[in-house]
C-alpha positions as CSV (number, residue, x, y, z in Angstrom):
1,X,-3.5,-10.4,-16.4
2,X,-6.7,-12.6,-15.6
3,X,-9.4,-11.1,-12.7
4,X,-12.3,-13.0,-10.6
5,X,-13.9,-15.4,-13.3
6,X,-11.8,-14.9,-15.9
7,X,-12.2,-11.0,-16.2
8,X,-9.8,-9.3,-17.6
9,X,-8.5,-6.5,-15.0
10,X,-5.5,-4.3,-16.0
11,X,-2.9,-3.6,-13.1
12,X,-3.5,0.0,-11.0
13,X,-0.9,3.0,-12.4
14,X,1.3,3.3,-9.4
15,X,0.9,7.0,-8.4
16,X,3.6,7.4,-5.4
17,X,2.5,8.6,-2.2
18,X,3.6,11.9,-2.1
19,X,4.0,13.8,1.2
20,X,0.9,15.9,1.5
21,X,-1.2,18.3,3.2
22,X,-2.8,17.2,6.7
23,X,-5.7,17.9,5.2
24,X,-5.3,16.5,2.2
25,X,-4.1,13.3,3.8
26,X,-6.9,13.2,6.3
27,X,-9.5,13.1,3.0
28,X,-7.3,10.2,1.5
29,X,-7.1,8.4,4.4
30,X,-11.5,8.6,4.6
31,X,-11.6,7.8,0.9
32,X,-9.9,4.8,2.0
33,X,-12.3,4.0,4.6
34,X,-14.9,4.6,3.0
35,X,-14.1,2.7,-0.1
36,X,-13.3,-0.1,1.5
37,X,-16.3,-0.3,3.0
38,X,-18.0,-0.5,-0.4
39,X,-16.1,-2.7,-2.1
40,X,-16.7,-5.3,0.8
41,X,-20.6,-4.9,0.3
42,X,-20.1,-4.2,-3.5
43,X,-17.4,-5.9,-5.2
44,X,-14.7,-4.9,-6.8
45,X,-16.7,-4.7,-10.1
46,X,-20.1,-3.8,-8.8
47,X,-18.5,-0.9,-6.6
48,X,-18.7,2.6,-8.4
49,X,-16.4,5.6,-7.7
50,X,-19.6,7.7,-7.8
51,X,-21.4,6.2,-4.9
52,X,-18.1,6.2,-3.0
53,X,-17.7,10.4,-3.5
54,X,-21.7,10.1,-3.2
55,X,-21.3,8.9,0.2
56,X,-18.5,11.3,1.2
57,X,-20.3,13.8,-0.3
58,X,-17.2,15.1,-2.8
59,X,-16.9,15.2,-6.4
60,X,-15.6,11.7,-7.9
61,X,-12.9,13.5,-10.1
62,X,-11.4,13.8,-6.2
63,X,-10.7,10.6,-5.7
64,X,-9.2,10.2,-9.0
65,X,-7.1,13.1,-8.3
66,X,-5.9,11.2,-5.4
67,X,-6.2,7.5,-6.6
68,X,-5.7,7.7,-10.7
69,X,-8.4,5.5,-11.6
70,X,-10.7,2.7,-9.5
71,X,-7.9,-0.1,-9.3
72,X,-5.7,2.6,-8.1
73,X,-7.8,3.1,-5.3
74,X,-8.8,-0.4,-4.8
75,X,-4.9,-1.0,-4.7
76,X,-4.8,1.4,-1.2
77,X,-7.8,-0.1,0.1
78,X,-6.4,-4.0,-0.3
79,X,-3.1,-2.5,1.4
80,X,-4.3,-2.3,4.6
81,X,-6.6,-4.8,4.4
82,X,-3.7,-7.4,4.1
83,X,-1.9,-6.0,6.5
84,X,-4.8,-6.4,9.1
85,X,-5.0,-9.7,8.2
86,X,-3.0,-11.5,10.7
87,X,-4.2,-9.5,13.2
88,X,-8.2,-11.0,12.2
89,X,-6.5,-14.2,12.3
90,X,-5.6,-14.7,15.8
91,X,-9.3,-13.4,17.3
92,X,-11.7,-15.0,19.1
93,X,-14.5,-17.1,17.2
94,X,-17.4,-14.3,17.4
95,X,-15.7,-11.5,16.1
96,X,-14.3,-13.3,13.1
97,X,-17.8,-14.8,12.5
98,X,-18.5,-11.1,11.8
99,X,-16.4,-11.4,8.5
100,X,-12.7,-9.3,7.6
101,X,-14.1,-6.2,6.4
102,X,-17.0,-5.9,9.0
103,X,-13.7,-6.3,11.3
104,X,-11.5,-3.7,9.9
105,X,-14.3,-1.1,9.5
């Protein structure tokens, strides 16, 4: 499978969403925040699990417990992004001259 300029990126292992803690789901659910965040400033290549724990201020091996690897979790942050994206569609000319991510965030 080809990436952005040619890249070679392999497809995320699909880890199914098991039901979890409330806890545990409310740390998943800021991963993904947080993440997506970074990968909007960063790039998916540029971004680095280790500033994303960094940030959160947990160990990296967390969100591969939760996520399985970097695609995996860039595979939940995209998720929701597309699914937001009709919504970014249909507002007004300012707030989308902010930019998608700056939107979702």
């Amino acid at each position: 499978m080809g990436g952005v300029a040619g890249n070679p990126v392999s497809s995320p292992r699909y880890q199914p969403h098991l039901a979890q803690r409330p806890r545990s789901e409310a740390k998943r659910s800021r991963i993904v925040e947080i993440a997506m965040q970074h990968f909007a400033e960063q790039g998916y290549y540029s971004a680095r699990v280790g500033d994303i724990a960094a940030a959160m201020g947990i160990a990296k091996g967390s969100i591969f417990q939760h996520f399985g690897s970097k695609g995996g979790l860039f595979f939940e942050v995209y998720k929701p992004a597309v699914r937001s994206f009709p919504k970014y569609l249909d507002t007004p000319a300012e707030v989308k001259d902010r930019g998608f991510f700056e939107v979702l965030c």
